[in-house]
C-alpha positions in Angstrom: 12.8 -104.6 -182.1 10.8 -107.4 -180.4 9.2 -106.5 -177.0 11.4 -109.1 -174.8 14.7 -108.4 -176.5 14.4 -105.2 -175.8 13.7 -106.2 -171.9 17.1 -108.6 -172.2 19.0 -106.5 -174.1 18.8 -103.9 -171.3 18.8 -106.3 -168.3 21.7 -105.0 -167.2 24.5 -107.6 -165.3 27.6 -106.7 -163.7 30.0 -104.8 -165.7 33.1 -106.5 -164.3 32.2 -109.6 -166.3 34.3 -109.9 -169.2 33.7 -112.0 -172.4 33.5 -115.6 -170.3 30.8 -113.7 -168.0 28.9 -112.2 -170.3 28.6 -115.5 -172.3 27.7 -116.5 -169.0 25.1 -114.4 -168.5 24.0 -114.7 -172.0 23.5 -119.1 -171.4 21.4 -118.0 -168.4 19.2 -115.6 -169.9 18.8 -117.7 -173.3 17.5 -121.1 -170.7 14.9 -118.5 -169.1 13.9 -117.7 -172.4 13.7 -121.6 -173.6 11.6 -122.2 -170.4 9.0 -119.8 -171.3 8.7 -120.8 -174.7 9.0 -124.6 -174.1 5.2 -125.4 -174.7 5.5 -123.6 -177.9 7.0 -126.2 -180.9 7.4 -123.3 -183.5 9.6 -121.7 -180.8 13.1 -121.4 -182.5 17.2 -120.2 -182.4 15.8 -117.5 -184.9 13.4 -116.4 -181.9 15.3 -117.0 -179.8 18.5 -114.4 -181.0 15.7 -111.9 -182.1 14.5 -111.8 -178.4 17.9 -112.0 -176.9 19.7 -109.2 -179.1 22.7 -111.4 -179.9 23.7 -113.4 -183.1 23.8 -116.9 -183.7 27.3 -117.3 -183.3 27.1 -115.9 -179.9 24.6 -117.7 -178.8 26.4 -120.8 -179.4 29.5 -120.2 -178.5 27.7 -119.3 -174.9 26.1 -122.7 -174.9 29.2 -124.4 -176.0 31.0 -122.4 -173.0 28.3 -124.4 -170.4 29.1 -128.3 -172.5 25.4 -127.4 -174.0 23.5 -127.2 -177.5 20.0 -125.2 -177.5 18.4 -127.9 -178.6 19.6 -129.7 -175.6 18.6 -127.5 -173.2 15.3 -127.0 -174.4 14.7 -130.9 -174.8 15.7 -131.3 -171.1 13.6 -128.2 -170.3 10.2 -130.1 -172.2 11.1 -133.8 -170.5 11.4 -132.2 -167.2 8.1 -130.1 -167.4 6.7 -133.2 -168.5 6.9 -135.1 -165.2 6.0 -132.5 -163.7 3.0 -132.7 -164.8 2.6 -136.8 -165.0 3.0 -136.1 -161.1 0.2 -134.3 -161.1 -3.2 -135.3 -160.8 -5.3 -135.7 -162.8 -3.1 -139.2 -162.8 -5.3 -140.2 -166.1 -3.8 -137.5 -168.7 -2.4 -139.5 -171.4 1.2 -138.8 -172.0 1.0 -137.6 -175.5 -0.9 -135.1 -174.3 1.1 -134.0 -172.1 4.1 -134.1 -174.3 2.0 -132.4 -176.5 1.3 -129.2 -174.1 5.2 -129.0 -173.2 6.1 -128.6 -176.7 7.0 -132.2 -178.8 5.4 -132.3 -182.2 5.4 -136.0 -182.1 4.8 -139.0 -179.8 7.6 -141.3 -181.5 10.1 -138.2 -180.9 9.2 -137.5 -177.3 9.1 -141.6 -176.8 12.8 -141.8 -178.0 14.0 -138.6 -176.5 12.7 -139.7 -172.5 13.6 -143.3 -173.1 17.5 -141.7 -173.7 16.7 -139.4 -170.9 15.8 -141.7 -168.2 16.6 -145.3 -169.3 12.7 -145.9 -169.0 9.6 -145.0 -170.9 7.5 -142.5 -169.9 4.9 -145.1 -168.6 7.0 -147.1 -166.7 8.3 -143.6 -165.5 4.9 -142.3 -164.3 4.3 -145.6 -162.5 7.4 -146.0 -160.6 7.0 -142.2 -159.5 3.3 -142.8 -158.4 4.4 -146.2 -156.6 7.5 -144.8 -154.9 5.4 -141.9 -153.3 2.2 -143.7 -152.9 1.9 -145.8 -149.5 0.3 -149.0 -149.8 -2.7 -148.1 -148.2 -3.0 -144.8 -149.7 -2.5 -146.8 -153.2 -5.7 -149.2 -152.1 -8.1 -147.0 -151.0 -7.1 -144.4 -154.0 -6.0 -141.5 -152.1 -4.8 -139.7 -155.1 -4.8 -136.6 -153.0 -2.0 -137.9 -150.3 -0.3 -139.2 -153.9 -0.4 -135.6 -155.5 1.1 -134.2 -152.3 3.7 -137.1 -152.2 4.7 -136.8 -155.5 5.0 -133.0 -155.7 6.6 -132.7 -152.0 
């Protein structure tokens, strides 16, 4: 038995919870998981069970409980650590690499996937973010320090 199912398997949660808490439970644990694992594209439901202790079936029915698919939650996971780090300096990383480091395999993918997201492309995204937090002076004499701050604050 894998390492970190065996550490999840045992993490213990309250015993009163019946089948709806331990589903419960079992949608937290498997988003921690998918956080962890998000920069990693080979990272899979197979894995994902096997580190978890639980069948497929469960799984799913846990994420269906929540409204959610594990693909879902693991795209939202990858979009969301990905302006992260657009809001981070340096201001100059190209987005495919970044979308690269958080786990997509593919530019066109991670394109479609943010412009569903957030109506915008990732671009336009990074710009608005940088301009919104940015104060006109700040923006002119290239303070990307006060930015960074700005934009993580």
């Amino acid at each position: 038995m894998h390492a970190a199912s065996v550490t999840l398997a045992n993490r213990s949660h309250p015993a009163d919870r019946g089948g709806h808490g331990r589903l419960d439970w079992l949608y937290e644990q498997a988003c921690l998981q998918l956080q962890r694992h998000l920069a990693d594209s080979s990272y899979d439901v197979t894995r994902l069970v096997g580190e978890l202790g639980v069948s497929r079936p469960t799984l799913y029915r846990a994420f269906m409980r929540q409204g959610d698919t594990v693909a879902g939650c693991l795209r939202r996971a990858r979009l969301a650590r990905v302006c992260e780090l657009m809001a981070e300096p340096p201001f100059r990383t190209p987005i495919e690499t970044l979308a690269y480091q958080c786990g997509f395999e593919d530019v066109r993918t991670f394109n479609r996937c943010f412009r569903k997201a957030f109506g915008m492309s990732a671009g336009a995204w990074r710009a608005h973010a940088l301009a919104r937090k940015l104060s006109p002076m700040d923006a002119r004499l290239g303070n990307w320090s006060s930015a960074a701050a700005a934009v993580s604050a």
